[in-house]
C-alpha positions in Angstrom: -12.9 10.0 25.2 -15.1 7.4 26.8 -14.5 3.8 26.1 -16.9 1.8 23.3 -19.4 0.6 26.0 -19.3 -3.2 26.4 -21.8 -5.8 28.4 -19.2 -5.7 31.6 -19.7 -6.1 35.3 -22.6 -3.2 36.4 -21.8 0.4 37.3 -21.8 0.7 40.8 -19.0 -1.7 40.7 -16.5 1.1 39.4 -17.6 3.3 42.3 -15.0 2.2 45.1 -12.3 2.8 42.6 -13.5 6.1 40.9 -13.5 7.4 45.1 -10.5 6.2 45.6 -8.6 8.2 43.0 -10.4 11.2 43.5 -9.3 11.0 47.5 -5.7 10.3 45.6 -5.7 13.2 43.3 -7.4 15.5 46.0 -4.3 14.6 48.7 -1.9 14.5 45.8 -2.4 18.4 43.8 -0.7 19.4 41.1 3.2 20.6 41.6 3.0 24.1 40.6 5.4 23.9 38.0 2.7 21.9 36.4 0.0 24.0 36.8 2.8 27.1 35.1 3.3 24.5 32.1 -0.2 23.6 30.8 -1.1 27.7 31.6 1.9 28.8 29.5 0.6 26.2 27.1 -3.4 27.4 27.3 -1.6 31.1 26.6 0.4 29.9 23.9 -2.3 28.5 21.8 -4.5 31.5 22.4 -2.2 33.9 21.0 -1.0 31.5 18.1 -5.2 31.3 17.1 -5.4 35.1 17.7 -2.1 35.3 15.3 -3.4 33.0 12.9 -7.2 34.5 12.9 -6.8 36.5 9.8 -5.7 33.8 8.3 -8.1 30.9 9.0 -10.9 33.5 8.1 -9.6 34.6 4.7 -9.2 30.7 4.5 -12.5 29.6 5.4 -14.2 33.1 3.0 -13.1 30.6 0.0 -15.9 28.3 0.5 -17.6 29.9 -2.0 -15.7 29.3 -4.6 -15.1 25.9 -4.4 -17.5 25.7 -7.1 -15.3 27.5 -9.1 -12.6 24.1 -8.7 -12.5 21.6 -11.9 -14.3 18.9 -10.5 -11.8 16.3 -12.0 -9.1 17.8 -10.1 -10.9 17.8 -7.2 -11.8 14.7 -7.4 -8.3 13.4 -7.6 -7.6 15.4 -4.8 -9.8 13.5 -2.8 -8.4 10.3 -4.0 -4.6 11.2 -3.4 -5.7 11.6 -0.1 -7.6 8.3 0.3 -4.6 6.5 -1.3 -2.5 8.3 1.4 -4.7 6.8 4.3 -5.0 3.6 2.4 -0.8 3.4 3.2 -1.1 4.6 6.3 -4.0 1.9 7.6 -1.4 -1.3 5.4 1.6 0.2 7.4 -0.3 0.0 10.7 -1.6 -3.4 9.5 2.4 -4.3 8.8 3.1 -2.7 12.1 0.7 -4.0 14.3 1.1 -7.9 12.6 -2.2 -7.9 11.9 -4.1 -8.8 8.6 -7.7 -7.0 9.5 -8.6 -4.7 8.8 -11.7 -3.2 9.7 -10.5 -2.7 13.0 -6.8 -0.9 12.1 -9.0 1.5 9.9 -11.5 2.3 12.4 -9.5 2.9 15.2 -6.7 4.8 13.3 -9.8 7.2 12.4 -10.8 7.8 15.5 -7.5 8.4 17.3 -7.0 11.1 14.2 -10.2 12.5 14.4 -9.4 13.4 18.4 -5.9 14.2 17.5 -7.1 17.1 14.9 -9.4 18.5 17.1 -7.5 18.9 20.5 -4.4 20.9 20.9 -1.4 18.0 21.5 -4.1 15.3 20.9 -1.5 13.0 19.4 -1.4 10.9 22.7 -5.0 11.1 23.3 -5.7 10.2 20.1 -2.9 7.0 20.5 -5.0 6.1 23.9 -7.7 6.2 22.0 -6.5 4.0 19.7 -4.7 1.6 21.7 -8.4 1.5 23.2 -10.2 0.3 20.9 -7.7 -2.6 19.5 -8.0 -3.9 22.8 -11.5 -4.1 22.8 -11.1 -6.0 19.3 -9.1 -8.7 20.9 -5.6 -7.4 20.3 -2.6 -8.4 22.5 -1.7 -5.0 24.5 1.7 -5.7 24.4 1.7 -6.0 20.6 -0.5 -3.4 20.1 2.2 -0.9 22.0 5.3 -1.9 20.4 3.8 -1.4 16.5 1.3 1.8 17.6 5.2 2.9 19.3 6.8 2.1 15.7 4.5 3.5 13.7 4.7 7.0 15.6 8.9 6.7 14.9 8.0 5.7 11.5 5.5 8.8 10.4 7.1 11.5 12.5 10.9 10.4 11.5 9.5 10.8 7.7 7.5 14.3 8.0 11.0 15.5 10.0 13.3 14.0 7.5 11.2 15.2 4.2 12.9 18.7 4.1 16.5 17.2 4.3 15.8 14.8 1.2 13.9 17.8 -0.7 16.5 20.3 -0.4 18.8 18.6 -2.6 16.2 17.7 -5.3 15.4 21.8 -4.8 18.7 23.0 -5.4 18.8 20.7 -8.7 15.2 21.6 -9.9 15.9 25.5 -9.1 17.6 26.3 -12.0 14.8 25.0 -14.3 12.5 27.1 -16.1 10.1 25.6 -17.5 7.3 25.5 -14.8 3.7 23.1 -14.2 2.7 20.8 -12.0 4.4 17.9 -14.1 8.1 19.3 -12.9 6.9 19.5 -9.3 5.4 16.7 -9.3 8.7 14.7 -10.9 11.1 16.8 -8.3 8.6 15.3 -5.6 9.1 11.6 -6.7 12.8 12.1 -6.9 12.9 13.2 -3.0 10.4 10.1 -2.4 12.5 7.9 -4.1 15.5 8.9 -2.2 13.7 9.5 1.1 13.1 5.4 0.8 16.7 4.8 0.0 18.3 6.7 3.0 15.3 4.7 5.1 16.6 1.2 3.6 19.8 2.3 4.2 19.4 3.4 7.8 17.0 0.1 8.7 20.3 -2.1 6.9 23.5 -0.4 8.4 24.8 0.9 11.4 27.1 3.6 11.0 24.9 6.1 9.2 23.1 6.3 12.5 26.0 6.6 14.7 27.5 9.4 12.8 24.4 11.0 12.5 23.8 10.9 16.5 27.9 11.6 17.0 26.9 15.0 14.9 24.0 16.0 16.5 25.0 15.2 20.0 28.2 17.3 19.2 26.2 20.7 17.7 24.1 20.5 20.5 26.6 20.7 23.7 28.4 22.9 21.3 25.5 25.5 21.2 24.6 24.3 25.1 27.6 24.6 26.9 26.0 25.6 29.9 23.9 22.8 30.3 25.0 18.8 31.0 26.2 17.5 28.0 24.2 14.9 25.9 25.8 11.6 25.8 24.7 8.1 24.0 22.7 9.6 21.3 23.7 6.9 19.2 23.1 4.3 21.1 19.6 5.8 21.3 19.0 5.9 17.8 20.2 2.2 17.2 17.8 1.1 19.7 15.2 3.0 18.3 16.2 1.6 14.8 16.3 -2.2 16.4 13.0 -1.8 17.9 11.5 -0.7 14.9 13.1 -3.5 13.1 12.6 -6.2 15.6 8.7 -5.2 15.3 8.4 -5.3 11.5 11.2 -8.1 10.7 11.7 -8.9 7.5 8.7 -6.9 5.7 10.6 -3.9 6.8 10.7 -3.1 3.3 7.4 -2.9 2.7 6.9 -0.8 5.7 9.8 1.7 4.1 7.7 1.9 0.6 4.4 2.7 2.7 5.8 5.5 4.4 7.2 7.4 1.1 3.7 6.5 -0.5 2.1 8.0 2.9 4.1 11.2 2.0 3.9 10.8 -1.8 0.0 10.5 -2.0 0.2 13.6 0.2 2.1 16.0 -2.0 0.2 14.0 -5.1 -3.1 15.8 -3.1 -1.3 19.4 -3.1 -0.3 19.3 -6.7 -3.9 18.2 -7.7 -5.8 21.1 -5.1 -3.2 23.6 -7.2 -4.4 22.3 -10.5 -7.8 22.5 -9.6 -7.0 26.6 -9.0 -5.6 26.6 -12.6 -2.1 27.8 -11.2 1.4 27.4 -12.7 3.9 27.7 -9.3 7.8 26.9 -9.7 8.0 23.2 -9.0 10.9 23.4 -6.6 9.4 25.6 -4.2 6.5 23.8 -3.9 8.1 20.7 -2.9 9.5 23.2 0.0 6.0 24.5 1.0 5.0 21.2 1.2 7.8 19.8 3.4 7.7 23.5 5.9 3.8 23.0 6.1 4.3 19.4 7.1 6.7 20.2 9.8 4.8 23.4 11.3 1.5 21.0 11.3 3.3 18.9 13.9 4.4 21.8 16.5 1.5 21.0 19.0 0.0 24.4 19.8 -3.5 24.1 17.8 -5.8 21.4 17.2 -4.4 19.3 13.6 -2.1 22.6 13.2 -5.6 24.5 12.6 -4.6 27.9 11.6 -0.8 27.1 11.5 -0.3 24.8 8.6 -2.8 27.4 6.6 -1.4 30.6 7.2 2.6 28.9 6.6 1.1 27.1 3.3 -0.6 29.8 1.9 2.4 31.9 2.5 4.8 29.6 1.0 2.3 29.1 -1.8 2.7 32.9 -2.7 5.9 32.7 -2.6 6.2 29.9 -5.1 4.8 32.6 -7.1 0.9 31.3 -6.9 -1.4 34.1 -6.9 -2.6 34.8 -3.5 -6.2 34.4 -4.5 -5.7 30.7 -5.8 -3.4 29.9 -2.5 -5.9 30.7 -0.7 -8.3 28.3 -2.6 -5.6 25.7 -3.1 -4.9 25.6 0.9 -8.8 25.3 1.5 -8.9 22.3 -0.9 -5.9 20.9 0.6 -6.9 21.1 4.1 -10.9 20.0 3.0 -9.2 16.8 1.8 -6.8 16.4 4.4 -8.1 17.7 7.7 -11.9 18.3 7.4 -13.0 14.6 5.4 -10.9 12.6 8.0 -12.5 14.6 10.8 -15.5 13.6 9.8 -14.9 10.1 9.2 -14.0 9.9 12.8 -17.7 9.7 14.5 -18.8 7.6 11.7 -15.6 5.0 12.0 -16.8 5.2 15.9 -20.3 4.1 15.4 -19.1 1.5 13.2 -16.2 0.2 15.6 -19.0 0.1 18.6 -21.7 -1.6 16.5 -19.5 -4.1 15.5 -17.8 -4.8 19.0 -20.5 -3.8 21.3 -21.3 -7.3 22.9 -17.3 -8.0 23.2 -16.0 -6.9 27.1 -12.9 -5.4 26.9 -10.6 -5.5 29.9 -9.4 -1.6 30.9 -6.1 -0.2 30.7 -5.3 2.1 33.6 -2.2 2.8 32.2 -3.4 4.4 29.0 -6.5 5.5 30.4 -4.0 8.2 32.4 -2.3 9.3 29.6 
């Protein structure tokens, strides 16, 4: 993505550097175990999209009959998901010490926008990002240590969802009586504990040195034949202490945004299946929600296109939604979630620049390469 254009020094003065690293990258080719990587990657993602084809196109048939939604319940899908953007744009504030906001919420647009719409766009979209803070006055080295402890924050909370929801599914299984009310209770039970373990963790030491001691002892376990894996737990602290040093003592507050991140998420879900008119069993719908959220971060499509509908839709038919109104339900989902945002991206953009286009910003070669 190019950078927001600025009133810097004129063109021909990026020339002698442009040459230079194009003599650089001509003398220096890739390894060819590179070059075997990002092809087994190109291959990877075609055959997932092939997979997935049937899929995206029975999804994408439903438009149609998104007239056929209750328009209140569509509504509300559309504002679960602007709460959930609304705690992700405060946590970013929190993370980034920051109290503005106009430009956290139009860069964090923009690096999602790119994100959902290249495969493994997560770091192009966090270059992107980092981009365009700088060009609103931010301190780089600021801006790296919260964008780095937001990234823990969000993936450490979509990985540890299914641990804190299998519990709450094993207690809500037995229950018959079914509804969107019982999933959506079961779902504020795993939020509510989801925070506590993340208060807990943030607070103490041990729960994160037993959890590395365990992990780093199932892994040479099942990888004997590799070099073992030592000082996982120290890794984890430090990860923990960076994240801590960064927020200091509105850590808290940072804890609550991430559940609500998740919460508002699931809330969007619930209300997309209640547009349908369906009736699912509340505890497995808290697990398609968790699995979707999971697969959606395996970096072989663009956002998880394809992916997270074919596993959601799935999961929703299992959770014993009829496969006609999963279908629907995943459309509205994913229109709320994926195809709104993507579109806010160019328009967060044009604001950003329009805003910021007489301000020079100074450039990053060390991002710009990522």
């Amino acid at each position: 993505m190019s950078t927001p254009a600025t009133s810097g020094p004129p063109a021909t003065a990026g020339k002698p550097s442009l040459a230079a690293r194009i003599e650089s990258e001509s003398s220096h080719p890739l390894a060819w175990k590179t070059v075997v990587t990002r092809a087994a990657m190109v291959v990877t993602a075609g055959i997932a999209i092939y997979l997935v084809f049937p899929a995206i196109t029975e999804v994408l048939a439903s438009w149609p009959r998104l007239s056929t939604l209750n328009p209140w319940w569509f509504a509300a899908a559309v504002a679960a998901q602007a709460a959930h953007f609304t705690c992700t744009f405060a946590l970013q504030r929190l993370a980034l010490r920051t109290r503005a906001w106009f430009p956290v919420v139009t860069s964090q647009l923009v690096g999602n926008a790119i994100t959902l719409i290249m495969p493994g766009g997560a770091a192009v979209g966090a270059a992107a990002q980092f981009r365009m803070l700088a060009a609103s006055g931010r301190d780089t080295s600021s801006t790296v240590g919260g964008l780095a402890s937001y990234s823990l924050l969000g993936v450490g909370g979509l990985l540890a969802l299914p641990a804190f929801a299998l519990p709450v599914i094993l207690v809500g299984a037995p229950t018959a009586n079914r509804g969107l009310v019982n999933a959506a209770i079961l779902g504020a039970v795993a939020f509510v504990a989801f925070a506590a373990f993340g208060a807990v963790v943030l607070t103490y030491d041990a729960p994160l040195r037993w959890a590395g001691r365990l992990v780093q002892r199932v892994r040479n376990w099942m990888l004997r034949k590799r070099p073992p894996l030592e000082g996982l737990d120290q890794t984890l602290l430090g990860q923990r202490n960076d994240i801590r040093a960064v927020l200091g003592e509105q850590w808290w507050q940072a804890l609550l945004l991430s559940a609500g991140r998740l919460g508002f998420d699931y809330l969007c879900l619930l209300t997309a299946l209640r547009a349908t008119g369906s009736h699912p069993r509340p505890s497995l719908i808290l697990v398609a929600y968790a699995v979707a959220g999971v697969v959606g971060m395996i970096p072989i499509t663009p956002g998880g296109l394809g992916i997270v509908e074919a596993s959601l839709t799935g999961l929703l038919v299992l959770a014993e939604v009829d496969s006609s109104q999963a279908v629907l339900a995943t459309l509205t989902y994913r229109l709320a979630s994926y195809w709104l945002p993507l579109c806010a991206g160019p328009i967060a953009y044009g604001l950003f620049r329009l805003r910021y286009r007489s301000r020079p910003s100074s450039p990053q070669p060390s991002v710009t390469s990522a």
